[in-house]
OpenMM code with the backbone's topology and positions (N, CA, C; nanometers):
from openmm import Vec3, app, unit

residues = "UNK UNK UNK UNK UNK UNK UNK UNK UNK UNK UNK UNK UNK UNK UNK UNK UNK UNK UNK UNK UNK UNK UNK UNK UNK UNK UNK UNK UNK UNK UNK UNK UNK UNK UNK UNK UNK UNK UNK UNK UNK UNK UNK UNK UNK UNK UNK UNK UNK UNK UNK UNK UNK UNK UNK UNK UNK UNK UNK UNK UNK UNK UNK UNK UNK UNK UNK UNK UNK UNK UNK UNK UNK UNK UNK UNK UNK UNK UNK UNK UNK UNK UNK UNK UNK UNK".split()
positions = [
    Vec3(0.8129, 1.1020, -1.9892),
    Vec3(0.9282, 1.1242, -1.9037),
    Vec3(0.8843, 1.1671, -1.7633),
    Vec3(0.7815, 1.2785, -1.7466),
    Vec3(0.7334, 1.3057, -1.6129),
    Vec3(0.6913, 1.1926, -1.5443),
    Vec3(0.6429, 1.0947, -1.5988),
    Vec3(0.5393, 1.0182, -1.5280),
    Vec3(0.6450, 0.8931, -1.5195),
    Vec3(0.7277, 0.8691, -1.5786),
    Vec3(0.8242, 0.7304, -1.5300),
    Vec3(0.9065, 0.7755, -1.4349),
    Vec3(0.9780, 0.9801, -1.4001),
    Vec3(1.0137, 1.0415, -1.2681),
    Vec3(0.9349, 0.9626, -1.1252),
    Vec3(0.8165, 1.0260, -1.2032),
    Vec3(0.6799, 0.9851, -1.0822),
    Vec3(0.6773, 0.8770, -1.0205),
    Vec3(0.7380, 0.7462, -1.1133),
    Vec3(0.6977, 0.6152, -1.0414),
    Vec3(0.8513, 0.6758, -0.9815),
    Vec3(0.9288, 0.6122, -1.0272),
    Vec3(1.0744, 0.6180, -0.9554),
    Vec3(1.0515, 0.6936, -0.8031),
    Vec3(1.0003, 0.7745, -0.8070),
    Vec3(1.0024, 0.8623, -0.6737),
    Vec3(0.8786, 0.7989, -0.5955),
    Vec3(0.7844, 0.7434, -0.6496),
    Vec3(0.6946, 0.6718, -0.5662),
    Vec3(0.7633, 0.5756, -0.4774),
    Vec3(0.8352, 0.4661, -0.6436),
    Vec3(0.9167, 0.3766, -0.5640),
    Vec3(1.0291, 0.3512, -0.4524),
    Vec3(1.0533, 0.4795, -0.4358),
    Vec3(1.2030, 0.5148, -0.3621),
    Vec3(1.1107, 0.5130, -0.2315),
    Vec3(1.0023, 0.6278, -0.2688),
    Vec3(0.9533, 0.6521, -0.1110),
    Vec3(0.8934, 0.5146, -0.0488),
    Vec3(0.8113, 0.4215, -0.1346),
    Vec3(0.7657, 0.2846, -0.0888),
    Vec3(0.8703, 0.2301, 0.0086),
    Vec3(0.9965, 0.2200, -0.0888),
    Vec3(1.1507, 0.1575, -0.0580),
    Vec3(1.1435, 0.1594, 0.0861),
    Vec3(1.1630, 0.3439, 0.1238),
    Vec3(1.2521, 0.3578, 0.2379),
    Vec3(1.1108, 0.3478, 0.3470),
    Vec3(1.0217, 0.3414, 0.3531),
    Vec3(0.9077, 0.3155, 0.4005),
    Vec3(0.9050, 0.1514, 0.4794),
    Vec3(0.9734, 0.0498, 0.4008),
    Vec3(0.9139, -0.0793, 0.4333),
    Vec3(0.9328, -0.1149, 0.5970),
    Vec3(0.8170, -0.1615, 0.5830),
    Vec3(0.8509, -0.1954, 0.7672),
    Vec3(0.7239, -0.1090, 0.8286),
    Vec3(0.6989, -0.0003, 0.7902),
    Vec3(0.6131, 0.0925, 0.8249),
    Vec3(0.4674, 0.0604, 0.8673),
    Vec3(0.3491, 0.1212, 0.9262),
    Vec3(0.2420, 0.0739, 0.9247),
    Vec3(0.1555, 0.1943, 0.8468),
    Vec3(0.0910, 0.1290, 0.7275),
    Vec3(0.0103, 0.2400, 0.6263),
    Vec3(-0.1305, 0.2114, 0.6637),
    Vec3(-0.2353, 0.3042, 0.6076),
    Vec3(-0.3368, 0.2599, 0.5953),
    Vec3(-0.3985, 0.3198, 0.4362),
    Vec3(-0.4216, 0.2147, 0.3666),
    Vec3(-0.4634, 0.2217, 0.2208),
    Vec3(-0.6128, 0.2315, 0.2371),
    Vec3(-0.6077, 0.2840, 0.1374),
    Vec3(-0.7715, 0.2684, 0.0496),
    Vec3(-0.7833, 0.2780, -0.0659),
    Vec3(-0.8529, 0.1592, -0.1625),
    Vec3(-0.8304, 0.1315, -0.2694),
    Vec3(-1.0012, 0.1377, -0.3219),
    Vec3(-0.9725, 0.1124, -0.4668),
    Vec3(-1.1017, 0.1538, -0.5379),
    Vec3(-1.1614, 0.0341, -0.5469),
    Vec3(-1.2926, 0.0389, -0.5032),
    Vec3(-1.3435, -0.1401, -0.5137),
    Vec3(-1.4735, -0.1660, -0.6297),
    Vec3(-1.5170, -0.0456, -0.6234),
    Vec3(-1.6040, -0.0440, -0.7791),
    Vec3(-1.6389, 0.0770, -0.7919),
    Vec3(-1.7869, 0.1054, -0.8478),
    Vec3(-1.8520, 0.2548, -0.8651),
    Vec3(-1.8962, 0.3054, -0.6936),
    Vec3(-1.7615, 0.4267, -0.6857),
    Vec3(-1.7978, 0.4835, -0.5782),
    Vec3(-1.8225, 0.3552, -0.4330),
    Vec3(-1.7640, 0.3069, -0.4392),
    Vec3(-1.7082, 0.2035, -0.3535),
    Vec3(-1.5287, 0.1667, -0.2733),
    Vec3(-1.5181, 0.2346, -0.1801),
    Vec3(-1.3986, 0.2462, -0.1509),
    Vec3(-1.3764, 0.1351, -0.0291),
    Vec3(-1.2625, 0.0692, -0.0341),
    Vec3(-1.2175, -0.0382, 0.0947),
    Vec3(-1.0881, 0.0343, 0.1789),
    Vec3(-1.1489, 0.0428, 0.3138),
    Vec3(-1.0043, 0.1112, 0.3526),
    Vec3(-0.9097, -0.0381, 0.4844),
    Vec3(-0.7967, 0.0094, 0.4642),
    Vec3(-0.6859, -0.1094, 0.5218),
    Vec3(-0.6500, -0.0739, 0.5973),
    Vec3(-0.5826, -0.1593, 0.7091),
    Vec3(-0.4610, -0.0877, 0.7338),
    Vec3(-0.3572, -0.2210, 0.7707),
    Vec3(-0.2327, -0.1914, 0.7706),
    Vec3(-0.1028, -0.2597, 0.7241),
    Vec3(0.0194, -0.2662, 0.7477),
    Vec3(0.1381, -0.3317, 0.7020),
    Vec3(0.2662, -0.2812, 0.7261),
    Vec3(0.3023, -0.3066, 0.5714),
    Vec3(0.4037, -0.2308, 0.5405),
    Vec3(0.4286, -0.2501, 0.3969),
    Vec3(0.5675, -0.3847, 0.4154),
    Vec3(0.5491, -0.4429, 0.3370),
    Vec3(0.6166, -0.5731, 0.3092),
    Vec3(0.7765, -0.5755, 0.2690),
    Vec3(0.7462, -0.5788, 0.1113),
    Vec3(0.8265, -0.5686, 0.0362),
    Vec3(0.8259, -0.4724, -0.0993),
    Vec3(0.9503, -0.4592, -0.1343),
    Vec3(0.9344, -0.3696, -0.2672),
    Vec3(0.9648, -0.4503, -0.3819),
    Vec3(0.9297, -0.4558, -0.5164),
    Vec3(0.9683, -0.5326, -0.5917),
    Vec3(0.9672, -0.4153, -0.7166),
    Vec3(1.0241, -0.4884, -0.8317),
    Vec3(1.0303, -0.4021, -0.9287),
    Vec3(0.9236, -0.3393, -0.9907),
    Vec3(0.8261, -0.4014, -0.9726),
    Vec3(0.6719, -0.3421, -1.1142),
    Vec3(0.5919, -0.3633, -0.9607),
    Vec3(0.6339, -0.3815, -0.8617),
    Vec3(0.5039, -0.4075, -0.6975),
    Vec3(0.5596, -0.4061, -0.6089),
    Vec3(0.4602, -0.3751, -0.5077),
    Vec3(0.4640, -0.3520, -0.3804),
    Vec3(0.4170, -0.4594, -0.2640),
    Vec3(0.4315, -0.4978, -0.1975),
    Vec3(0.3091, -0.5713, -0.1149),
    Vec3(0.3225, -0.5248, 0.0878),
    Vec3(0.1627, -0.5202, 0.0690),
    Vec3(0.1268, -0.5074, 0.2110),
    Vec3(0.0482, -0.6347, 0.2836),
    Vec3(0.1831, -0.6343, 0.4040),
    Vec3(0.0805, -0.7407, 0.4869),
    Vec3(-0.0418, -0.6944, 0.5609),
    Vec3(-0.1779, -0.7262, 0.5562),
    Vec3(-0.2754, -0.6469, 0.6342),
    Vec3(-0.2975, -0.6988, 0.7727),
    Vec3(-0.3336, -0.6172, 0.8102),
    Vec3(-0.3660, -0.6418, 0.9937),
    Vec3(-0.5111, -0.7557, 0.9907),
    Vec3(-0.5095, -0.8144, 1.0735),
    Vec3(-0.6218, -0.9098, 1.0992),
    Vec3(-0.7168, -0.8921, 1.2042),
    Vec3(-0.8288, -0.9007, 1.2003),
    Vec3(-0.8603, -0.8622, 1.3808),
    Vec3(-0.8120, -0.9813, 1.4375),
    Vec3(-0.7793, -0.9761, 1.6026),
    Vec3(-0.7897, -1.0703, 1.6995),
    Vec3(-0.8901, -1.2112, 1.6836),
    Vec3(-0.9313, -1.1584, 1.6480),
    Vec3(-1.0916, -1.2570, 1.7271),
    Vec3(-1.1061, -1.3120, 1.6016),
    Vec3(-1.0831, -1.3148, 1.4740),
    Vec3(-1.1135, -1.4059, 1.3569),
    Vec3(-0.9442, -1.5261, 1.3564),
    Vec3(-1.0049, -1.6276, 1.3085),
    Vec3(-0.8907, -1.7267, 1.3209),
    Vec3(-0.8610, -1.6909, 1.1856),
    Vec3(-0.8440, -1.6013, 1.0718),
    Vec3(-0.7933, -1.6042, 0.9653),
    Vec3(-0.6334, -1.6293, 0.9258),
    Vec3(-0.5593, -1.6403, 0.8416),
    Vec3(-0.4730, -1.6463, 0.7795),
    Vec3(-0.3608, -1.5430, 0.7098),
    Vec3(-0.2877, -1.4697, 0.7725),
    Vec3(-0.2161, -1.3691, 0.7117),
    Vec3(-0.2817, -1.3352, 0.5993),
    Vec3(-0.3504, -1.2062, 0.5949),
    Vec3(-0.3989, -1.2328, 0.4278),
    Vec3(-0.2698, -1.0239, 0.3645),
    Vec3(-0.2422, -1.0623, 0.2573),
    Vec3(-0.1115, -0.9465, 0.1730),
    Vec3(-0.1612, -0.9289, 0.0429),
    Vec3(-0.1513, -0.8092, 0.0460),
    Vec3(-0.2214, -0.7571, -0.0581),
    Vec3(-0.0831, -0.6959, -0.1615),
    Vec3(-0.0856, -0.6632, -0.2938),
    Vec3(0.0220, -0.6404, -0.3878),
    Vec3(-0.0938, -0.5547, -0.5129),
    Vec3(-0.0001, -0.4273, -0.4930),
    Vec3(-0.0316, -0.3013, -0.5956),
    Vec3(0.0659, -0.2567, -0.6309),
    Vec3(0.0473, -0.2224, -0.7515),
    Vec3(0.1761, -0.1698, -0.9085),
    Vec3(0.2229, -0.0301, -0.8477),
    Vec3(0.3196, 0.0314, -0.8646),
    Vec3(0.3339, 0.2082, -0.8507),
    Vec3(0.2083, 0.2796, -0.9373),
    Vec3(0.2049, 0.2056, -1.0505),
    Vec3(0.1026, 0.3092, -1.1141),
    Vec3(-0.0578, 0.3069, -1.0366),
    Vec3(-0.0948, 0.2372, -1.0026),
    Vec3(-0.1794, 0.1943, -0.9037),
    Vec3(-0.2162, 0.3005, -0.7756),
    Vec3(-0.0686, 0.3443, -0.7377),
    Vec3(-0.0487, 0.4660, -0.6578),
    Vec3(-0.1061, 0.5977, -0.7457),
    Vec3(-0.0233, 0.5641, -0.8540),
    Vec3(0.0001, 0.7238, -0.9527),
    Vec3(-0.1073, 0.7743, -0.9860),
    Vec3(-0.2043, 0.6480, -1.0392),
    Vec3(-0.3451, 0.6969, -1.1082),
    Vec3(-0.4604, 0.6861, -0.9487),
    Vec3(-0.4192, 0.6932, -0.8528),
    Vec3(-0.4715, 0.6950, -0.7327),
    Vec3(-0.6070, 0.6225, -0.7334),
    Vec3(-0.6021, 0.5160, -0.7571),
    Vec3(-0.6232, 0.3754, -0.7532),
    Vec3(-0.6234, 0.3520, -0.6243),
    Vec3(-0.5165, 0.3521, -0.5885),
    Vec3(-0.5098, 0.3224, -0.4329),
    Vec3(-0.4190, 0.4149, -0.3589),
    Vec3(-0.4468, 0.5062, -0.2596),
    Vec3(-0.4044, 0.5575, -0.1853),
    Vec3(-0.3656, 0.5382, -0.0477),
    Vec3(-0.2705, 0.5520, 0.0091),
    Vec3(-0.1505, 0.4957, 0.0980),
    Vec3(-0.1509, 0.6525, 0.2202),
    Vec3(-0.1495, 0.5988, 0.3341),
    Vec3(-0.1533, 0.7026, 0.4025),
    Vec3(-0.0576, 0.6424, 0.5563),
    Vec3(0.1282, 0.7138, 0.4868),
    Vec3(0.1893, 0.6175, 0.6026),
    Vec3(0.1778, 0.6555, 0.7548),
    Vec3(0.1702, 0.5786, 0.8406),
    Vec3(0.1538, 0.6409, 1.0093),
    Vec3(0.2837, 0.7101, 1.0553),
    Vec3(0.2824, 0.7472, 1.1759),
    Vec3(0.4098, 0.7701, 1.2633),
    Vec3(0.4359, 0.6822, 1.3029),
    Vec3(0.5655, 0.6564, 1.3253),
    Vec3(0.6144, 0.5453, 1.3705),
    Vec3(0.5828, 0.5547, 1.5806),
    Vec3(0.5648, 0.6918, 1.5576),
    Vec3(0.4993, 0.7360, 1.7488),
    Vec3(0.3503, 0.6956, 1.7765),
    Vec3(0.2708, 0.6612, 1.6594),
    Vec3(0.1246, 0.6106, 1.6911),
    Vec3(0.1142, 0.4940, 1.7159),
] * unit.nanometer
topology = app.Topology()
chain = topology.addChain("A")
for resn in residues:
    res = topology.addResidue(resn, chain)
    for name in ("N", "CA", "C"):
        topology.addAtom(name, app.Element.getBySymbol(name[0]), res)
């Protein structure tokens, strides 16, 4: 029961967040961390997705990334939203 609270309130805060610019960092193996940064997308029921920033100077392709709430919960990946003044 605590921990399905937990997502719900993750998810709410994701919710009212979208639009925002975050910067994540997620677990990439042993003691290996990737850090992002982003705007959050969309909310979906069981996910999230972030569009990531690209540099300038690479001709790449929008690239969006998509993580579960629990993903958040078991801090998997951690989300760190900006001011909207930075």
């Amino acid at each position: 029961m605590f921990i399905q609270k937990e997502l719900i309130k993750i998810k709410t805060d994701l919710a009212e967040n979208v639009g925002h610019k975050v910067t994540l960092t997620s677990k990439k193996g042993r003691k290996q961390y990737v850090t992002r940064q982003g705007v959050i997308e969309n909310t979906y029921p069981s996910i999230f997705t972030v569009k990531l920033d690209t540099p300038e100077d690479l001709l790449a392709a929008e690239r969006r990334v998509s993580y579960s709430y629990a993903d958040v919960l078991t801090r998997t990946v951690e989300l760190v939203i900006c001011d909207p003044e930075d």
